[in-house]
C-alpha positions in Angstrom: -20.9 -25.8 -8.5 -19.7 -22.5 -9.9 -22.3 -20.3 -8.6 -22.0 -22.0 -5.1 -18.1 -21.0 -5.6 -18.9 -17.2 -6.1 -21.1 -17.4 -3.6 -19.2 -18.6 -1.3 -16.1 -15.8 -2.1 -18.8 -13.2 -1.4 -19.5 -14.5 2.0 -15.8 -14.4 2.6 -15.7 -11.1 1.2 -13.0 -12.3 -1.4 -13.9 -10.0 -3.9 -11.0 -9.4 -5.8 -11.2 -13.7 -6.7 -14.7 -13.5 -7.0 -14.6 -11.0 -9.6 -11.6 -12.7 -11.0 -13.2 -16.2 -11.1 -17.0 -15.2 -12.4 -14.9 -12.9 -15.4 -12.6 -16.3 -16.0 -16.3 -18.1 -16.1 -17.7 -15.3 -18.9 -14.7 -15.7 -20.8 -12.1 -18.4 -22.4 -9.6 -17.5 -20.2 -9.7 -20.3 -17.6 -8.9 -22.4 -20.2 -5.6 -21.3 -21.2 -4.2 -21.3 -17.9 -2.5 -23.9 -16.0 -3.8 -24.4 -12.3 -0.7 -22.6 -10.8 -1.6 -19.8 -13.5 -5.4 -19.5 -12.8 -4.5 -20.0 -8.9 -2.1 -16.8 -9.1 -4.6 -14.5 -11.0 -7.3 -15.2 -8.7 -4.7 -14.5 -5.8 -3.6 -11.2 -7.3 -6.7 -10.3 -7.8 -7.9 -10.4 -4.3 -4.9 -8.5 -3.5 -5.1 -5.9 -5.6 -8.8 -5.7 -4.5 -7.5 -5.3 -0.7 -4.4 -2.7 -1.5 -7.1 -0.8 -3.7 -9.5 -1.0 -0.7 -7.0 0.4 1.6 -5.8 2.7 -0.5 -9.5 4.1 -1.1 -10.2 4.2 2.9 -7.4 6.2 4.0 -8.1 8.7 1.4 -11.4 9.1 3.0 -10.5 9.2 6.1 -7.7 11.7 5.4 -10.6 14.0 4.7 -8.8 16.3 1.9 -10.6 19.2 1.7 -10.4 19.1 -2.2 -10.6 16.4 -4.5 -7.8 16.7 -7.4 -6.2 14.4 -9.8 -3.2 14.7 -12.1 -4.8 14.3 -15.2 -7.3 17.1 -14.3 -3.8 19.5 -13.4 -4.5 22.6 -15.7 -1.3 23.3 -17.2 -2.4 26.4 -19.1 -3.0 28.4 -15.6 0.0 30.2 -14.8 1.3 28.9 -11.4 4.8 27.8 -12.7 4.1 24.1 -12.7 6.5 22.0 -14.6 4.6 19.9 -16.6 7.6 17.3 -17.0 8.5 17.5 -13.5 5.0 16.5 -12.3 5.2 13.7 -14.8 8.1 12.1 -13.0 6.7 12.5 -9.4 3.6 10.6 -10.6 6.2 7.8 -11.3 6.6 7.9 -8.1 10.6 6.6 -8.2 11.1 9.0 -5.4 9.7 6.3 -2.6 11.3 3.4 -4.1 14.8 5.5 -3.6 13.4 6.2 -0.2 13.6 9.5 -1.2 11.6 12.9 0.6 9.5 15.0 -1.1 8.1 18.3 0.3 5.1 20.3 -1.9 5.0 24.0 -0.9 2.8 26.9 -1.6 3.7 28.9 -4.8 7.3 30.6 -4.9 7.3 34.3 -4.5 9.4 36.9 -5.6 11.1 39.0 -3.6 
């Protein structure tokens, strides 16, 4: 019955639940749940699955010409990065205020 299950999430392409319902299977975890709670972790996981999906494909097709990440940001080079201020923009509380954020070159003098 179980393996039928996953099965049939793959042929759906539900992978988020189907990775969410064989780990609940490995472990003791489908047992402390209620229904509504086991329901809504397998839901959430499919659509985390989805939004992490989406998220992966437009970065592909945005075709950045470099591949960078925050924690890889060298701090130690001098190019006048504020290390705090980078901190808070990787909150990101500047879209929830529906704010703008604009990301220039390097600020010359003179």
């Amino acid at each position: 019955m179980n393996s039928q299950t996953l099965e049939r999430l793959q042929k759906m392409n539900l992978y988020g639940m189907y990775d969410a319902f064989k780990t609940s299977l490995e472990t003791t975890l489908k047992e402390s749940l209620t229904r509504d709670q086991f329901i809504a972790r397998l839901v959430a996981s499919e659509w985390d699955n989805r939004r992490n999906r989406a998220v992966e494909r437009a970065v592909k097709a945005a075709c950045f010409r470099y591949s960078a990440r925050l924690e890889e940001v060298d701090y130690a080079f001098e190019r006048g990065l504020d290390r705090n201020q980078v901190k808070r923009l990787a909150c990101m509380d500047f879209i929830r205020e529906r704010r703008d954020l604009f990301i220039t070159g390097p600020r010359r003098n003179g």
